[in-house]
C-alpha positions as CSV (number, residue, x, y, z in Angstrom):
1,X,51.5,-43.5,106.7
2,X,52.1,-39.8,105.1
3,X,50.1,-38.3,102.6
4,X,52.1,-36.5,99.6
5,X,50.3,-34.6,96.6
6,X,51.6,-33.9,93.6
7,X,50.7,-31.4,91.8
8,X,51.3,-30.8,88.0
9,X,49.7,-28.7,84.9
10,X,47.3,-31.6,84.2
11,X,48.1,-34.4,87.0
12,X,48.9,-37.1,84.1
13,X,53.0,-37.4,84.5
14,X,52.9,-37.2,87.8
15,X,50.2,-39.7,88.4
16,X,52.9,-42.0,87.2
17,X,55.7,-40.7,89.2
18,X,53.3,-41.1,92.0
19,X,53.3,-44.8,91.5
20,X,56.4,-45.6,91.6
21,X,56.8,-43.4,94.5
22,X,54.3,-45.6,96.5
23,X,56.7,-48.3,95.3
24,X,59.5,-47.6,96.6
25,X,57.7,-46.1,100.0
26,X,56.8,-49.9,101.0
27,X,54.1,-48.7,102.1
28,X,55.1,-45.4,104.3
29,X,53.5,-43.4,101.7
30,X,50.3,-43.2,100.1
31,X,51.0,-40.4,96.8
32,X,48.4,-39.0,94.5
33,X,48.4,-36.8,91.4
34,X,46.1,-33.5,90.8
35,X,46.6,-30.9,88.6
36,X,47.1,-27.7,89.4
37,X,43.7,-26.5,88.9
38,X,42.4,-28.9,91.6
39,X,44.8,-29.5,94.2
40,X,43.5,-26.9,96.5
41,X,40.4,-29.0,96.7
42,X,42.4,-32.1,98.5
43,X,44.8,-30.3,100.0
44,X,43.8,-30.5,103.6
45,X,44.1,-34.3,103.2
46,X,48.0,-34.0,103.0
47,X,51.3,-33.6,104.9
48,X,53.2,-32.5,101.6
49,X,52.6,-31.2,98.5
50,X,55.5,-31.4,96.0
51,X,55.4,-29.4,92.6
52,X,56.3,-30.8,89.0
53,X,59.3,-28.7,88.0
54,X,57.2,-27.2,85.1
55,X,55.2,-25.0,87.7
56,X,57.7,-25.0,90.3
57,X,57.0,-21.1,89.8
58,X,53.8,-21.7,91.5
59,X,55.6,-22.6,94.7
60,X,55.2,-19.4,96.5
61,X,51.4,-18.5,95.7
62,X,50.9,-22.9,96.8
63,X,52.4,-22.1,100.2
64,X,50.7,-19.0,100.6
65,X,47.2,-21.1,100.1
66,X,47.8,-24.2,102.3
67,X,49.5,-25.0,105.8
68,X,51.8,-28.0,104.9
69,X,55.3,-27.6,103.4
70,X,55.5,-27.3,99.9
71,X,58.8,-28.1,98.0
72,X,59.6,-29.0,94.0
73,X,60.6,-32.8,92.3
74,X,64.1,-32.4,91.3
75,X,63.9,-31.9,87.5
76,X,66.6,-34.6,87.1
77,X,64.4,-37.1,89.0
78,X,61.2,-36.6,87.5
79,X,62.6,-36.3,83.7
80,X,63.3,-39.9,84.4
81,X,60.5,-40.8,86.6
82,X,63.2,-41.8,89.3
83,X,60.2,-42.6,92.3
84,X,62.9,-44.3,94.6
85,X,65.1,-40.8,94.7
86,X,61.8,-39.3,94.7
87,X,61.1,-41.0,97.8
88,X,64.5,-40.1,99.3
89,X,63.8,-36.5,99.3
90,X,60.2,-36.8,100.7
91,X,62.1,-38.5,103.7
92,X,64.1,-36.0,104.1
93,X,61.9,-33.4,104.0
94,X,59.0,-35.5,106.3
95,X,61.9,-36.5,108.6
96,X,60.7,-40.0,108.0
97,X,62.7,-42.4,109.1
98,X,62.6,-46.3,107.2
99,X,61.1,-48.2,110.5
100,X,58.6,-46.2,110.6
């Protein structure tokens, strides 16, 4: 199982988006929500952090603090809260592959 953070201006929207990641993950993923004041914190307990697209700016000082890749939620998937396409790009990016 892979670890993804989430990390947001508060940790509220994505803690939803989160959910329905796990969803559609079957169980590959186990995804949590922090804001961006605390994410640092937890960190170390990931393989990925991906950013809300409302501090997607952040990106650069984020990877500069931790050692796992850091990448952005498309905009288009989390204005809708789309967890399964979500879930498609963390594969992608985790080289995950569905048996796993």
């Amino acid at each position: 199982m892979k670890n993804v953070m989430l990390v947001c201006n508060a940790g509220m929207s994505t803690g939803i988006l989160a959910k329905k990641i796990e969803k559609a993950s079957q169980g590959l993923l186990s995804v949590k929500a922090y804001g961006e004041a605390e994410y640092e914190e937890y960190a170390n307990n990931y393989d990925l952090i991906l950013l809300g697209p409302q501090i997607r700016h952040l990106k650069p000082e984020i990877e500069s603090k931790v050692s796992i890749p850091v990448d952005y939620i498309a905009p288009q998937h989390y204005g809708i809260m789309n967890g399964e396409a979500v879930f498609q790009d963390i594969k992608k990016i985790l080289n995950i592959k569905e048996e796993e």
